[in-house]
C-alpha positions in Angstrom: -31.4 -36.3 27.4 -34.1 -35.4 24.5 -36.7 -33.0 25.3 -39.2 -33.1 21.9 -42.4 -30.9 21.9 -44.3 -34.1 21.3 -47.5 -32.0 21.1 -46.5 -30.4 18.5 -45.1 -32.7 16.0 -48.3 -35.0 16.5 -50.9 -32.5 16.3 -53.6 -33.6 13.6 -52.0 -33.3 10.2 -55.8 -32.4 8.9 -56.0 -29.1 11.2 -52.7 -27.9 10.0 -53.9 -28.9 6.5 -55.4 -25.8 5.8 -52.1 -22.9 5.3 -49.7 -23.8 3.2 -45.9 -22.9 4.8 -43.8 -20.9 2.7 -40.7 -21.4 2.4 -39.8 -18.3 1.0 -40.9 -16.4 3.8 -41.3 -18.0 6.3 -38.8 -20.6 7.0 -35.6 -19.0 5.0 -35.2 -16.2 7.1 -35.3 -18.5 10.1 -32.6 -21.2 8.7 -30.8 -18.0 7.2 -30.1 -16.4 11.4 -30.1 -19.8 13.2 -28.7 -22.2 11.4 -26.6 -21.5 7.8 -23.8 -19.7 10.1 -23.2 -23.5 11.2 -24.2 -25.7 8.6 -24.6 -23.5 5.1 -22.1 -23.5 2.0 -19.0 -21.7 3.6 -17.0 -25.7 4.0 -14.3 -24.1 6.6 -17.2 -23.6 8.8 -19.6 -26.0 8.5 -20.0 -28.3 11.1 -20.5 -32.2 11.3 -20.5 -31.9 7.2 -24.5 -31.0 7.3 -25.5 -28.7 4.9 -29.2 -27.3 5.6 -28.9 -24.7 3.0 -30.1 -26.9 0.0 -32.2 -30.0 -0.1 -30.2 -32.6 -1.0 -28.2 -31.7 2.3 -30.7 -31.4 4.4 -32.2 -34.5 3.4 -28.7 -36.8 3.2 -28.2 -40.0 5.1 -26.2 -39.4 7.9 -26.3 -43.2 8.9 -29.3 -44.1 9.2 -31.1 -40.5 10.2 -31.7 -37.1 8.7 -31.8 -33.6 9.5 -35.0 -33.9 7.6 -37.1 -36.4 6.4 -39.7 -35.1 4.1 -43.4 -35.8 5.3 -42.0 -37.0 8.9 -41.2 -34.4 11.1 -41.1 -36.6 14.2 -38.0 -38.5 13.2 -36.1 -35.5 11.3 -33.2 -34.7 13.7 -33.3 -30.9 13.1 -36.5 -30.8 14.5 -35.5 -33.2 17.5 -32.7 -31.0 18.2 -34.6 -27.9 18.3 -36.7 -29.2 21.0 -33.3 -30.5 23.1 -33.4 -28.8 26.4 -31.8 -25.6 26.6 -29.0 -27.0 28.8 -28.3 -29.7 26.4 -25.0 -29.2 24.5 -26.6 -31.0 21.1 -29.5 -28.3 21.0 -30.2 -26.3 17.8 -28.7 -23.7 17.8 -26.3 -23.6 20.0 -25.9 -21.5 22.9 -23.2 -19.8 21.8 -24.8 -19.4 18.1 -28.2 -17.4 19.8 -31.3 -18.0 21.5 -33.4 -21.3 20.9 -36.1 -21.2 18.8 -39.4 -20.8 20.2 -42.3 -23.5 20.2 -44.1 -20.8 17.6 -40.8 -21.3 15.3 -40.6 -25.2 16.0 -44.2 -25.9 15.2 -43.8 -23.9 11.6 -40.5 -26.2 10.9 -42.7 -29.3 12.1 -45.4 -28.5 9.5 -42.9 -27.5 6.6 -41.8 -30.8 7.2 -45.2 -33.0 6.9 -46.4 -30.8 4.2 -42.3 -32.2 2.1 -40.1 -29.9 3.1 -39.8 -28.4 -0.2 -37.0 -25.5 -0.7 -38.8 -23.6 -3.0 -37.0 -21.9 -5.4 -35.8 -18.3 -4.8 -38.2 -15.8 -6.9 -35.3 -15.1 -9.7 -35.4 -18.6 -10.7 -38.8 -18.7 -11.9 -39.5 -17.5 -15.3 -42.3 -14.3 -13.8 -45.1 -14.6 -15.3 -45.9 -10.7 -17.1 -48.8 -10.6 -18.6 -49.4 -8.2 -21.4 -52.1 -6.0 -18.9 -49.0 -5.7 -16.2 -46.7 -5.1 -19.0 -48.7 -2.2 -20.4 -49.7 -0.6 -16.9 -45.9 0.1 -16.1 -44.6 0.6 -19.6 -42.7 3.6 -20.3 -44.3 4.8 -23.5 -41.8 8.2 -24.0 -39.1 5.4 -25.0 -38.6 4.8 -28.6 -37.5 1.3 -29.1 -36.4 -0.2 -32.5 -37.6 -3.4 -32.4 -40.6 -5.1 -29.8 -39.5 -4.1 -26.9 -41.8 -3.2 -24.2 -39.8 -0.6 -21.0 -41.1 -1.6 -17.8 -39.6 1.1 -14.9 -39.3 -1.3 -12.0 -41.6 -0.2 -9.3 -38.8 0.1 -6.9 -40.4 1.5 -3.7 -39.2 -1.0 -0.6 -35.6 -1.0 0.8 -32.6 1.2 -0.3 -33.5 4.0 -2.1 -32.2 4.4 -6.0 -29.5 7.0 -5.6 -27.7 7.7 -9.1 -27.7 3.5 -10.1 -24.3 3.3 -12.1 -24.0 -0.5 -11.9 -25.6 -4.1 -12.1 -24.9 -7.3 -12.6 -26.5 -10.9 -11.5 -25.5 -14.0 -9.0 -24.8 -17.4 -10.0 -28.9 -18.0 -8.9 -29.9 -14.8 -11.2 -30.6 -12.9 -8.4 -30.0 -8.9 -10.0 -27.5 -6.8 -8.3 -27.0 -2.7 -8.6 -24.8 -0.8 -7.1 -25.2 3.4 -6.2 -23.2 5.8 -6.8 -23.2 6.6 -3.3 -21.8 3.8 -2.1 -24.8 1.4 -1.3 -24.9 -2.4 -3.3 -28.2 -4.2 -3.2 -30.5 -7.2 -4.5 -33.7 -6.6 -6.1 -36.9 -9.0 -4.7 -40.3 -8.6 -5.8 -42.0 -8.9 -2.4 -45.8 -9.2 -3.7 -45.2 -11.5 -6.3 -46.5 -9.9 -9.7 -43.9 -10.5 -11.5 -42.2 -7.1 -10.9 -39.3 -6.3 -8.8 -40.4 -3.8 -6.3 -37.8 -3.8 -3.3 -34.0 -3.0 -3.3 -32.5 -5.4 -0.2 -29.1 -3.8 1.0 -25.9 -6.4 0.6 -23.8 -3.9 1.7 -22.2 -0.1 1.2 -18.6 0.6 0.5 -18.6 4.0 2.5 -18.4 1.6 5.8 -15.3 0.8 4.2 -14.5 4.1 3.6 -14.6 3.6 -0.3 -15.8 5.5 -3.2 -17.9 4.6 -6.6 -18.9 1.2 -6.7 -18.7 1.9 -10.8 -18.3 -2.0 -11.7 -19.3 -5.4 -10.3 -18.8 -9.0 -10.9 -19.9 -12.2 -9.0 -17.6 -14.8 -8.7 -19.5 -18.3 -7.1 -21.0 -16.4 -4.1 -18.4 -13.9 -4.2 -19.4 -9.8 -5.6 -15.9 -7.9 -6.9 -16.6 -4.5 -6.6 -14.3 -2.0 -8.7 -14.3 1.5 -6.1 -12.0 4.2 -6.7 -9.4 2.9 -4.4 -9.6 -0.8 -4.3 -11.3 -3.9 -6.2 -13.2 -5.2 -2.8 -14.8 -8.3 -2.5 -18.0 -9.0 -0.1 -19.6 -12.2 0.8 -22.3 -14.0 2.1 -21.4 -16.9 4.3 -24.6 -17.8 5.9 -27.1 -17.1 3.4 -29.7 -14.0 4.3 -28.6 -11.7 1.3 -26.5 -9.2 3.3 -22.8 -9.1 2.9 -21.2 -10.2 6.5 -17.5 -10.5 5.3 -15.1 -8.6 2.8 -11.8 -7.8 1.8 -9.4 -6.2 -0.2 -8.4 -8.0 -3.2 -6.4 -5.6 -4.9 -5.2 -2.0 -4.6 -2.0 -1.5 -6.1 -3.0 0.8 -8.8 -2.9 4.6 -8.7 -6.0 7.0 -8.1 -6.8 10.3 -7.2 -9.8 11.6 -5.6 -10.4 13.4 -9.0 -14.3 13.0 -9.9 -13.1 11.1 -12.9 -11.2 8.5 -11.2 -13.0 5.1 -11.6 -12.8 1.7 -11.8 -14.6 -0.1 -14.8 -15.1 -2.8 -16.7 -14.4 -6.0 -13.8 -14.9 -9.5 -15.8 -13.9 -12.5 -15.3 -11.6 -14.1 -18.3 -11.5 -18.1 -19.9 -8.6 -17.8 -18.2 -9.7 -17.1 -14.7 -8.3 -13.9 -14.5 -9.9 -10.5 -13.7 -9.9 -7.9 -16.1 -10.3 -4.4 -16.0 -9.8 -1.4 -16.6 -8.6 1.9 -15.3 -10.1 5.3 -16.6 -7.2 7.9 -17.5 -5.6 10.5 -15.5 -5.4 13.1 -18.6 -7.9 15.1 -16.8 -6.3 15.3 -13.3 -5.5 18.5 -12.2 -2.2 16.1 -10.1 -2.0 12.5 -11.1 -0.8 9.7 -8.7 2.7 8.6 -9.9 1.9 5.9 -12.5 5.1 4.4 -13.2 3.4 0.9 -14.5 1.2 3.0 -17.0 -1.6 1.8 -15.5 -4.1 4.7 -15.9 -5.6 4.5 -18.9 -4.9 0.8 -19.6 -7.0 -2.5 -19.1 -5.6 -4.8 -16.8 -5.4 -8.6 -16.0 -5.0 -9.9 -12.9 -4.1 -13.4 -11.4 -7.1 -15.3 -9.8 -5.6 -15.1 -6.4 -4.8 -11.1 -6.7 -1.0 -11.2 -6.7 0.0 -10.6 -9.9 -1.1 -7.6 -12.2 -0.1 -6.9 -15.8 -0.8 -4.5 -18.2 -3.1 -6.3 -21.0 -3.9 -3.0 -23.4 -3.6 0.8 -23.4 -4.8 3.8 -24.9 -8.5 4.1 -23.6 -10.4 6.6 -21.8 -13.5 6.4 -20.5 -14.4 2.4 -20.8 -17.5 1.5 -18.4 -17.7 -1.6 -20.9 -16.3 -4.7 -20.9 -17.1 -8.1 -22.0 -16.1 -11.5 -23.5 -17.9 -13.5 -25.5 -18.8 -17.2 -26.0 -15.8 -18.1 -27.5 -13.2 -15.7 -25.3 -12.7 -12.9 -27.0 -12.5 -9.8 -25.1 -14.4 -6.4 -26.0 -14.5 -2.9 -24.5 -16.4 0.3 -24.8 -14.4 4.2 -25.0 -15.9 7.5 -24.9 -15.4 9.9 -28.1 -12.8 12.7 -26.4 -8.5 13.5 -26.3 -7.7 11.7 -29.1 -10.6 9.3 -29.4 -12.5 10.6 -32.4 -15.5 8.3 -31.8 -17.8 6.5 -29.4 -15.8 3.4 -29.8 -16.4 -0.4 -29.5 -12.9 -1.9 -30.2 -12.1 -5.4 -29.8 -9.1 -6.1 -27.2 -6.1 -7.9 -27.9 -3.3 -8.5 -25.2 -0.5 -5.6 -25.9 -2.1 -3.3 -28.6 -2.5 0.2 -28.6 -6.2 1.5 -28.5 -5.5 5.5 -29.3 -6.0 7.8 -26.4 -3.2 9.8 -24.6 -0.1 9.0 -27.1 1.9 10.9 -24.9 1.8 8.4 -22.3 2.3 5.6 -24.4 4.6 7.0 -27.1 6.0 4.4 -30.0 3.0 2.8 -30.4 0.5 2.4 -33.6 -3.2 3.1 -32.4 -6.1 0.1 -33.8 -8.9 1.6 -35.0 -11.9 1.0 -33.3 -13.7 -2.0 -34.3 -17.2 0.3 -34.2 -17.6 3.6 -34.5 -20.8 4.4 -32.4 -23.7 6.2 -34.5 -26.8 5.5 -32.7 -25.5 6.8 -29.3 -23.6 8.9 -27.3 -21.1 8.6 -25.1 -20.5 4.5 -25.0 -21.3 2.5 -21.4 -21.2 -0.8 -20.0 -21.7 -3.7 -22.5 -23.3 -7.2 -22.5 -23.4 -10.0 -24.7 -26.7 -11.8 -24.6 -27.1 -15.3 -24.9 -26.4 -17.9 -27.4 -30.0 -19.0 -26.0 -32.0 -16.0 -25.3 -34.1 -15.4 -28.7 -35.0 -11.9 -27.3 -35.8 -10.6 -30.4 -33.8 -12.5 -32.6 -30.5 -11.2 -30.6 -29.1 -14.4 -29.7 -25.2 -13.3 -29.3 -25.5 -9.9 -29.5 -23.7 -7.0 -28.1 -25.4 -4.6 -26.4 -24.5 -1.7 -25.0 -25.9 1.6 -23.0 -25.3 4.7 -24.0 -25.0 8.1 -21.4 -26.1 10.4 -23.8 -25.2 14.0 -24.1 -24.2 16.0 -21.0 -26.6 18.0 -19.6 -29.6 16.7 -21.4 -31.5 14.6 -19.4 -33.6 13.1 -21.3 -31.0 11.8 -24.0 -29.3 8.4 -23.5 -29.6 5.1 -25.8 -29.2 1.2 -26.0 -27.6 -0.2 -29.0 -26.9 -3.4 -30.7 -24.2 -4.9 -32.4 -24.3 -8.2 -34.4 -20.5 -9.2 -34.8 -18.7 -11.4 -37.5 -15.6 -13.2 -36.8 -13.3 -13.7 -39.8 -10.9 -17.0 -40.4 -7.9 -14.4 -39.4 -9.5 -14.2 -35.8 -10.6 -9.9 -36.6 -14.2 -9.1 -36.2 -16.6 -7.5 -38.8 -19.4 -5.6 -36.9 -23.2 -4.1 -38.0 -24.3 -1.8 -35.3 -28.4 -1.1 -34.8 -30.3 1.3 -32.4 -32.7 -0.3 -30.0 -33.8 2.1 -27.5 -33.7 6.2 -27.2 -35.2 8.6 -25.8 -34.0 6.7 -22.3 -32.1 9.3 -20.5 -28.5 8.2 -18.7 -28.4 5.0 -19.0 -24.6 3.8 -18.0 -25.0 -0.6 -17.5 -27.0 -3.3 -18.2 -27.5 -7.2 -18.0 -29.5 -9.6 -19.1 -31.6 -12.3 -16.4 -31.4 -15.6 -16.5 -34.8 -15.5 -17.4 -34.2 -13.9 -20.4 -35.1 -10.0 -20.0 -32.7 -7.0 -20.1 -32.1 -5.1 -17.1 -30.7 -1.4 -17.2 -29.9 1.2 -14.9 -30.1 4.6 -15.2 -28.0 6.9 -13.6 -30.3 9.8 -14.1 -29.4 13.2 -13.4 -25.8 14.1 -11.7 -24.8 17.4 -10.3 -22.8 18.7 -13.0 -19.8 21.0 -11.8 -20.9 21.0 -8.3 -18.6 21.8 -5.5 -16.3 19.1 -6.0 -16.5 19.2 -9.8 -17.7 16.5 -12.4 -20.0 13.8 -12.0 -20.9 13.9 -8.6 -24.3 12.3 -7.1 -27.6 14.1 -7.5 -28.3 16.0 -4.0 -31.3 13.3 -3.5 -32.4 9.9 -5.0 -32.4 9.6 -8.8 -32.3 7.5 -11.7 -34.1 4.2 -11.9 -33.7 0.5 -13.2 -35.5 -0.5 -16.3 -36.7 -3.7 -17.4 -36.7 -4.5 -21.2 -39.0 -7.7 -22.1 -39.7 -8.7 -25.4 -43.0 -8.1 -26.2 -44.2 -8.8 -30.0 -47.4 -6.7 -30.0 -45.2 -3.3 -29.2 -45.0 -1.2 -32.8 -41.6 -0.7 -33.3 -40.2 2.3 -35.2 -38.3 2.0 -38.4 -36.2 5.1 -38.4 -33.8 6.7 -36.2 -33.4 9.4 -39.1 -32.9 13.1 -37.0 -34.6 16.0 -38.9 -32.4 18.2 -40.2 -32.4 21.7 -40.5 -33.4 23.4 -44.6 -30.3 25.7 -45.6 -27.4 26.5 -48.1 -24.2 24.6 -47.1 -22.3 26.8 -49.0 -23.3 29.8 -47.1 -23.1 28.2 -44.2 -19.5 27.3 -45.2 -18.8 30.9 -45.7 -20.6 32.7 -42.1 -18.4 29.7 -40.1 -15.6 31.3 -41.9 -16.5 35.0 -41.0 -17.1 34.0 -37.7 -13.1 32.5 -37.3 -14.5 29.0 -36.1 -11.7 27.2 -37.6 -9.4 29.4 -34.9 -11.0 27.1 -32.1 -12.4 24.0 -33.9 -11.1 21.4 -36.7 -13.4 19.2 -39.1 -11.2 16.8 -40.1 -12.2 14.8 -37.2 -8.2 14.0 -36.7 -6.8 17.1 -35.4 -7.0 18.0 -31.8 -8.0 21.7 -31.5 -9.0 24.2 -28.8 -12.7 23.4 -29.0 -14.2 19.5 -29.9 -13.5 18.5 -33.3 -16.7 19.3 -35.5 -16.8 16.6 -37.6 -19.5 14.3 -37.5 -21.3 17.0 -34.8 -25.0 16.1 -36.2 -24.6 12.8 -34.2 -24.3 14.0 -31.3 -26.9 16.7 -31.4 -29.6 17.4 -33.2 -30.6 20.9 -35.2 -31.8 22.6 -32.8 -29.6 21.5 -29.7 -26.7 22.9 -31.6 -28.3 26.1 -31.9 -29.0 26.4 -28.0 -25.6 25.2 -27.8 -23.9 28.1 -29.5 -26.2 30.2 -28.4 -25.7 29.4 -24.6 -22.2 27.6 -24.2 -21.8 25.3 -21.2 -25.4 24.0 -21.4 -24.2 20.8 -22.1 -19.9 21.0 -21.6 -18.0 17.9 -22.2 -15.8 16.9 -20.1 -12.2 17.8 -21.2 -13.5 21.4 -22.7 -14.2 23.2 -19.3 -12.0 26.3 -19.1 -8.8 26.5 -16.7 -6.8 28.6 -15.3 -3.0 27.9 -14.1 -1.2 30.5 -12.2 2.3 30.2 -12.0 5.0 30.8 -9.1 6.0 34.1 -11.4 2.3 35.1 -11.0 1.3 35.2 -14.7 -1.6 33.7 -15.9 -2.5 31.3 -19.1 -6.1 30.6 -19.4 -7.2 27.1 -22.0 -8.3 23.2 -21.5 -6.1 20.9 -19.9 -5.3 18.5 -22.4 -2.5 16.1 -20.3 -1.4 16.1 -16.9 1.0 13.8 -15.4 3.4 14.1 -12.0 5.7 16.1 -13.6 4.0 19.1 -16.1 0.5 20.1 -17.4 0.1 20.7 -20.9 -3.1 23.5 -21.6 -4.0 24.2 -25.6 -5.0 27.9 -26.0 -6.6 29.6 -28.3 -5.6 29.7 -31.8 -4.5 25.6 -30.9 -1.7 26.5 -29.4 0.0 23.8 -26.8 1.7 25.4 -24.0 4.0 23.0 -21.6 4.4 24.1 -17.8 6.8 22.2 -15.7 4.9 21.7 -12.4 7.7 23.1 -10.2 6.6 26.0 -11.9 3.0 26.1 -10.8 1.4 28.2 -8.1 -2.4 26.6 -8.8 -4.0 24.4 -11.4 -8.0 25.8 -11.5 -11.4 25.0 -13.4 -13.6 27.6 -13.8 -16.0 25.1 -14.6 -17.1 27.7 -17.6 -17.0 27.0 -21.0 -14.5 28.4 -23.3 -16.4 29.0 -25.8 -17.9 32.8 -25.9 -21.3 33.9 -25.8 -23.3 36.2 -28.7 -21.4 34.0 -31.7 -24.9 34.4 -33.7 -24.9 38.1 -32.8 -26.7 39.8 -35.6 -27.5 36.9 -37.7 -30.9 36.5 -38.8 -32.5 32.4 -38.6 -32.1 31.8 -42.1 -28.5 33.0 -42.2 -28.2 30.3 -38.7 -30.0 27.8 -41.1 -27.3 27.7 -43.5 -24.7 27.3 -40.6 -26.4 24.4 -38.8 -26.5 22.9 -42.4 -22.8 23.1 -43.0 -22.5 22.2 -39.7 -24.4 19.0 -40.1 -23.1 18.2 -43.1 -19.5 17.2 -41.5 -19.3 13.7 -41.4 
């Protein structure tokens, strides 16, 4: 037996005329906790085949009735069964789905429905409209940008706080996605409607799963893969009100360490269907997992349901980056470190040899990097903008962040690349600066609406407790909005000023000092300290003055001092260049390799020190470190 609240569904349409019913928020959230558990997109649990999560369901015959009929809420059955009587077994929702909802709820559904019962579309959606007023109140006017690019730092100051932002991505309804490096994932929503995102809304957190470094993500349909430390995990939303409700591991199988550099990167989804990513390598371990599949240090492919793995390339590092293009080809990003000369963009090809760790994969002929990075430091994640997206004249570019040195805060930069494919299927490549001046930046995408979103990791605690690269003791970092705006003056250079002095004296006090006993210039040898050559590019005149002058300001990872003590108690002091399950190899001074079985090993320490020794400009007057900086800068 029906019970309708008659009262309300016939109350004059002219006094309800007045307010305008949002959809957005105020009838979403209800459909979102009383109904789309029942009748929303997840098919193997809909019921009666009634989707009320999109128009066209809502409003489909049925035979001969409708869950809604726009402009008539009296004969729309959702609204009839909402006003069923509690006992009744046809009421909406049902018992056992929650309480009823109350005559307040049922008389805002009623008027939804007379006013059309539009489902407005979700914020992202809509093009925002920025005017040039809101652009220049939030523009971040210490950025240098190469080209008209207006900054925007979202207002952020609703929801999750931003706690070291390492990575972001979009939904299939361009809804933007970031991930902490603590653990939480979340939505961005601008909740006054100004055309600025200014509230993080939590999906979910992998520490509730007891996972570590969400460092990569990738929606597939409604699905967000997350690459952790331990696992690729995958999190959903079956009824629709932006938080996660289920997940699951969808692969594991791969080794890992609780080493701070342990990280997942790079998750895409290929022409093929298959995941790819990539694995950063265990050369830095002080004890490897056993990795009898080479999979450390190697991008992988994986089967659209998860059950079969393969290794696809090898030889990389550090690779936060990867990306296909429009027509399939796959492209990576590697940090300049072990036997990667350069910041690297390389284009990847199934079975080739990329250059780091030879060791591991011994027999094989290294490609050289498609780009060797000069407008930034220490290569991130990457993203291809649009074949449609004029954004400057960018259409089908590659762009990619840049970290920036360690320890400066205040470096980082987002580059360009314009690529050329050749009748033989290689690449040709021009690379551009866009941005600098934007401190640790480490991913980026671009909206459906057209604008470039970034997010920037900010500061990290640096040799803390644990070691490298561990979260900031307290909210940092930020995500950044890049919109093209034509009236922003764009600068023409990214020419550093270098220092005035003789390169031929220079030549001769980095001599006198014994330099070369610790560093080559060649930029081919590995040596005790980081290879010299094309140093000016990574700091500028000054910053490698502080940088002798007070060694470990800014120490890249792979140079920290350690110590291994062995079962015999002596002592050998040097950088751990390779590690694996069985020995540690440590290069000493004077670039000397020294092999230790691991049998042999009592402990396996970082000082977290620099090697390199203080007062090296002892008694030198400026003009005599003039004409070192000079040689210095003149290695190319």
């Amino acid at each position: 037996m029906r019970f309708v609240y008659l009262s309300l569904l016939l109350f004059p349409c002219f006094l309800l005329a007045e307010e305008k019913v949002d959809f957005n928020t105020q009838i979403k959230s209800i459909l979102s906790n009383k109904c789309i558990a029942c009748h929303g997109p997840d098919e193997e649990n809909r019921e009666a085949g009634l989707r009320l999560d999109t128009f066209d369901g809502a409003t489909e015959d049925l035979g001969g009735y409708a869950a809604l009929i726009p402009g008539d809420a009296e004969h729309s059955e959702m609204i009839l069964r909402m006003g069923f009587d509690p006992d009744d077994e046809e009421i909406m929702p049902p018992e056992c789905r929650g309480d009823p909802l109350t005559e307040e709820e049922i008389e805002l559904f009623s008027r939804w429905i007379n006013q059309g019962g539009e489902y407005d579309k979700h914020w992202s959606y809509k093009k925002p409209v920025l005017t040039r007023a809101l652009i220049e109140a939030h523009r971040d006017k210490k950025v240098v940008v190469y080209g008209n690019y207006a900054v925007i730092k979202l207002p952020i100051t609703k929801g999750v706080a931003l706690w070291n932002p390492v990575a972001i991505t979009k939904d299939s309804n361009g809804v933007i996605y970031a991930a902490n490096y603590t653990g939480e994932i979340y939505s961005l929503y601008d909740s006054d409607q100004d055309g600025l995102e200014d509230t993080a809304k939590l999906f979910c957190d992998v520490k509730k799963d007891n996972l570590r470094y969400p460092t990569s993500l990738v929606f597939k349909g409604k699905d967000l893969y997350v690459g952790c430390t331990q696992e690729i995990r995958v999190y959903s939303d079956s009824d629709g009100d932006g938080q996660a409700d289920k997940s699951r591991t969808f692969f594991k199988d791969f080794p890992w360490t609780l080493d701070q550099e342990c990280w997942t990167f790079g998750l895409c989804f290929g022409p093929d269907g298959c995941l790819y990513f990539n694995l950063t390598t265990d050369t830095y371990s002080k004890k490897p997992a056993a990795d009898p599949k080479k999979m450390r240090g190697a991008v992988m492919r994986l089967s659209p349901d998860g059950k079969k793995i393969e290794v696809f390339a090898t030889g990389i590092r550090f690779s936060p980056g990867m990306a296909f293009n429009d027509v399939g080809d796959l492209f990576l990003s590697d940090n300049r470190g072990n036997q990667n000369r350069y910041e690297e963009i390389n284009h990847i090809e199934k079975g080739k040899f990329y250059g780091n760790n030879p060791r591991k994969y011994e027999g094989q002929n290294a490609v050289d990097p498609l780009v060797k990075v000069k407008h930034g430091v220490a290569s991130g994640g990457m993203r291809f903008n649009r074949a449609n997206n004029h954004f400057g004249g960018t259409a089908r570019d590659l762009f990619m962040a840049c970290w920036g040195t360690n320890g400066r805060w205040d470096r980082g930069e987002l580059i360009r690349v314009k690529l050329f494919k050749m009748t033989n299927g290689s690449y040709k490549a021009k690379e551009f600066p866009v941005i600098t001046q934007m401190g640790k930046i480490i991913d980026l995408v671009f909206s459906d609406h057209g604008d470039l979103y970034v997010a920037k990791f900010g500061r990290e605690y640096n040799m803390g407790p644990k070691g490298w690269h561990e979260p900031w003791p307290e909210p940092e970092g930020g995500i950044y909005r890049v919109v093209y705006a034509p009236w922003v003056k764009a600068q023409t250079s990214k020419d550093e000023p270098k220092v005035t002095g003789d390169i031929a004296k220079g030549k001769l006090i980095y001599t006198q000092r014994a330099c070369q006993a610790c560093h080559a210039i060649d930029n081919k040898t590995e040596s005790f300290g980081p290879n010299l050559a094309g140093i000016s590019q990574v700091f500028s005149s000054k910053e490698l003055q502080q940088e002798i002058e007070q060694p470990g300001t800014a120490i890249q990872v792979g140079f920290e001092k350690y110590v291994l003590t062995k079962k015999d108690k002596s002592l050998l002091e040097g950088r751990l260049i390779y590690s694996d399950d069985k020995k540690v190899t440590l290069m000493m001074v004077g670039n000397a390799k020294v092999t230790v079985n691991r049998r042999d090993i009592a402990s396996l320490e970082s000082t977290k020190t620099s090697m390199m020794p203080a007062g090296l400009l002892g008694g030198l007057s400026q003009k005599e470190i003039n004409h070192l900086l000079a040689y210095l800068q003149s290695l190319d």
